[in-house]
N, C-alpha and C positions, 0 to 999 in steps of 0.2 A: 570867603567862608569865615565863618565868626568861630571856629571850634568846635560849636556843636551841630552835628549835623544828625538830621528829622529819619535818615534812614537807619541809623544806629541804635538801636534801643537803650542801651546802655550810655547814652549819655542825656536821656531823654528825664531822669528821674522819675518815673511813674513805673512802680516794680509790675503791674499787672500787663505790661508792654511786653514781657519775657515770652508770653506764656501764647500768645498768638491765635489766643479764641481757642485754645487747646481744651479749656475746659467744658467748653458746647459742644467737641469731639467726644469726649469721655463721659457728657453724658448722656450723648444718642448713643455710645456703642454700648454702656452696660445697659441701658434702657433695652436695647434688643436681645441681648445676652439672654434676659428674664425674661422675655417672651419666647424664647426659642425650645424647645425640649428635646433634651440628648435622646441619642439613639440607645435604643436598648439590645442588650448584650445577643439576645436570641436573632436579633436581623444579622449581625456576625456569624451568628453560628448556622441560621438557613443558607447563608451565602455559600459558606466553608463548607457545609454539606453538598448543597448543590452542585458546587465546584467541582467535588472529590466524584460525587457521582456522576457529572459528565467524562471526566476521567478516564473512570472504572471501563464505561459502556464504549468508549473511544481503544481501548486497550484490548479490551474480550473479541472487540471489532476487528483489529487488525493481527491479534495472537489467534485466531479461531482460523482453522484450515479449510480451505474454499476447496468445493467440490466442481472441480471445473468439467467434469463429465455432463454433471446436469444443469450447467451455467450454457455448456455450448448445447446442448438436448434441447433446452428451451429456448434458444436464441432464435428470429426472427430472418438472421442474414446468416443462417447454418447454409457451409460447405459444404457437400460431402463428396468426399474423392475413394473410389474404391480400388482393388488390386487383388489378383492372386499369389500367393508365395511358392515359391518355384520347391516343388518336393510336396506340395500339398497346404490347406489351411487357405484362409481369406482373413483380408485386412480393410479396415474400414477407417476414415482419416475423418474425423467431421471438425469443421471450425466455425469460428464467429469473431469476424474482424472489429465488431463493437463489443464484445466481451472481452478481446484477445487474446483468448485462449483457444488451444483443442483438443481433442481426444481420440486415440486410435483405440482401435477394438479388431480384437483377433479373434479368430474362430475356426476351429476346425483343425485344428492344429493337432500336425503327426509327430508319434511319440517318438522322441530321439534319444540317444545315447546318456546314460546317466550322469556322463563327465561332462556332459553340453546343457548352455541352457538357451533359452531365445532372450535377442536384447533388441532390446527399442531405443533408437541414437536420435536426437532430435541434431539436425545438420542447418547452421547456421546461415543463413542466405549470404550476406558480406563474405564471410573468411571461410566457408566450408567447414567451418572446425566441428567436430562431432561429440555431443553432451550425451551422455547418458541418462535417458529417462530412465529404465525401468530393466530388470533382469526377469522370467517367467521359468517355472522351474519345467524341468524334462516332461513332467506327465500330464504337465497343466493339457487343459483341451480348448479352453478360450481365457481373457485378459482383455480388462481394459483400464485405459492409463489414461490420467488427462493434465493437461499441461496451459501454463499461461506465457506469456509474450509472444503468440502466433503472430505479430510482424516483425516479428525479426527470424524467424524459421525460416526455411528455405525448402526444407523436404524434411519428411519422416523415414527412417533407415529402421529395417528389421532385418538383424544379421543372429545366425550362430555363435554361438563365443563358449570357451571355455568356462567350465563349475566355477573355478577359484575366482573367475571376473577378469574383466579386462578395461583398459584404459581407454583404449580408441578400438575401431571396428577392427577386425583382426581376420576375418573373412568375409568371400563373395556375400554381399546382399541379396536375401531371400527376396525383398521388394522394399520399391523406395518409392514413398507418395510425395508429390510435390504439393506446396500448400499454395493456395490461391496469390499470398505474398510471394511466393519464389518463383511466377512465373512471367 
């Protein structure tokens, strides 16, 4: 090697050797700059509306209380399981395994004791444990309650319970429907 070597630039003496055709870069990129036109502020601001508005109707969507009486009323795969209540009254269990929800409806129901009210347990199919749908006051004459995750029910319980409320079933069930899951 004689010292100067042709990959070097800097030892090549020709100062336009720096620059690496950088300036046929800079000037097809301003060249496109000026054909381009910025976006204007109002496509921001359709977007940011838009946005807020899918939002809104996602939120009223899921905060809005579903009426699961007439979600299983109208269902196409409706159960319906009936029963007498011991002492008087009829219970009516209807579901819908693609809605998963259901609805019991009481009817005829005899007037009891002021300090008592009727309570509707939805009863767990896995652990038996017993939720409290619904309390119906002493002088009511019919009631109806509708409820969702009917596959994981196991049965519907309509027992008497105490005014003040109760935790878990606390006496004999008047009747208890099995749901299509629970059997």
């Amino acid at each position: 090697m004689s010292g100067t070597d042709p990959v070097y630039p800097g030892h090549r003496d020709d100062e336009n050797d720096d620059d690496l055709g950088m300036d046929l870069v800079d000037q097809v990129s301003t060249d496109s700059e000026s054909t381009r036109r910025p976006l204007k502020k109002w496509v921001f601001v359709v977007a940011g509306l838009a946005v807020i508005l899918i939002g809104v109707v996602i939120l009223l969507t899921n905060l809005a209380p579903k009426n699961y009486v007439s979600q299983v009323d109208g269902a196409k795969d409706k159960v319906v399981v009936q029963a007498d209540l011991e002492g008087g009254g009829h219970a009516v269990l209807s579901t819908s395994a693609k809605a998963d929800a259901g609805s019991i409806a009481l009817t005829s129901l005899p007037r009891i004791d002021g300090s008592e009210r009727y309570t509707v347990w939805l009863i767990e199919a896995e652990s038996d444990r017993a939720t409290l749908l619904s309390t119906i006051d002493s002088g009511a004459e019919s009631a109806t309650e509708g409820f969702n995750g009917v596959s994981k029910v196991g049965s519907v319980m309509v027992t008497v319970e105490p005014a003040e409320g109760s935790t878990s079933p606390s006496a004999e069930p008047l009747a208890v429907l099995d749901t299509p899951a629970g059997k």
